[in-house]
Steps between C-alpha positions, in 0.01 A plus 500: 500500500579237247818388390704614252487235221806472256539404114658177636204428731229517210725296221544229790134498533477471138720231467389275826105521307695371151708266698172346681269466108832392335498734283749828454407832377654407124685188476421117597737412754689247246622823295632651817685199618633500169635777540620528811734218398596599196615889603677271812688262258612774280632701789657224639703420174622831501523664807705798390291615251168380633152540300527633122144632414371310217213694365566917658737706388753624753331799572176328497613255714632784740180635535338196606696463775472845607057417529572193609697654781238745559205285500654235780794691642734301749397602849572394882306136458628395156680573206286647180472445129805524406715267741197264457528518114217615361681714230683186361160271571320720291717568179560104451098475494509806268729345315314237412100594476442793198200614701745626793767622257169746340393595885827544626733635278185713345466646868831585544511680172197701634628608795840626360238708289312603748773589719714673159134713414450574888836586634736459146697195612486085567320392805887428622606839473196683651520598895348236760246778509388474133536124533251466760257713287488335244491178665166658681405593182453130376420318818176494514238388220294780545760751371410307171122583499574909569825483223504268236806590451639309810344200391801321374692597798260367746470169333856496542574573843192264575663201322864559623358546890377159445795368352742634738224402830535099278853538480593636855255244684596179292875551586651362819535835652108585432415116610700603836312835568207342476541220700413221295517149683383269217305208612648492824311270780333738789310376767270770530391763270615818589286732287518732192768745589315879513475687238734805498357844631231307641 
């Protein structure tokens, strides 16, 4: 019997092959330094109000952080998304790159009206029930090829899994989970690490 093999375990897998090319799912790794330090210097000027969203609206940017939440949710080995920053990471990159703003902010508009045709309300107001649904709905690139008509969503949820996976992973929490040494001096090698499920 084979383990069971979480959300978590695959995104760290995903992010240990980027780490080792160089190369994350959507952004050089200059962009997501940048920031990192940026969404950290703003926070740290003021603390009580923390990170204003430049490019989503309130309730867009509430929504983010509700996927982000769900696609890396905090668990008993690290914090997720949210504590990690992804929401904040990825509106200052929207903010600045048009091509985002169209994927991002067009994708959120979908899925209000998918969720407002499906169950006549915002993705925010529908059940966790109706919320995983739709999320199933768009998850897979597939569910493009039998309905067209999920095509923008899926595009979507493809680009902002990557973007939160780049965001979670390039923060110090993300760095932590996946035990990233740097160029650290070993005397002996002590192999690739398995790889989950396996």
């Amino acid at each position: 019997m084979s383990p069971t093999i979480s959300r978590r375990d695959v995104l760290k897998s995903l992010a240990i092959s980027a780490a080792a090319t160089s190369v994350l799912r959507v952004i050089p790794a200059q962009a997501a330094e940048y920031a990192h330090h940026m969404v950290a210097a703003e926070k740290a000027a003021t603390p009580a109000k923390g990170y204003a969203p430049k490019f989503f609206s309130a309730h867009d940017y509430k929504t983010l952080q509700t996927l982000c939440q769900t696609l890396i949710p905090a668990d008993a080995d690290s914090a997720g998304a949210i504590e990690a920053g992804a929401p904040e990471f990825i509106d200052l990159l929207t903010s600045e790159n048009p091509d985002y703003q169209r994927t991002l902010g067009g994708g959120l508009l979908w899925l209000d009206g998918a969720c407002s045709d499906r169950y006549e309300k915002a993705y925010l107001d529908c059940a966790p029930a109706q919320q995983k649904e739709i999320l199933d709905l768009i998850a897979y690139k597939k569910s493009a090829f039998t309905n067209p008509a999920l095509n923008t969503g899926v595009e979507f949820f493809s680009f902002l899994r990557n973007m939160t996976t780049d965001g979670f992973f390039t923060s110090e929490i993300g760095i932590k989970y996946l035990g990233y040494i740097g160029s650290a001096f070993l005397k002996e090698f002590p192999g690739c690490p398995p790889v989950p499920g396996l």
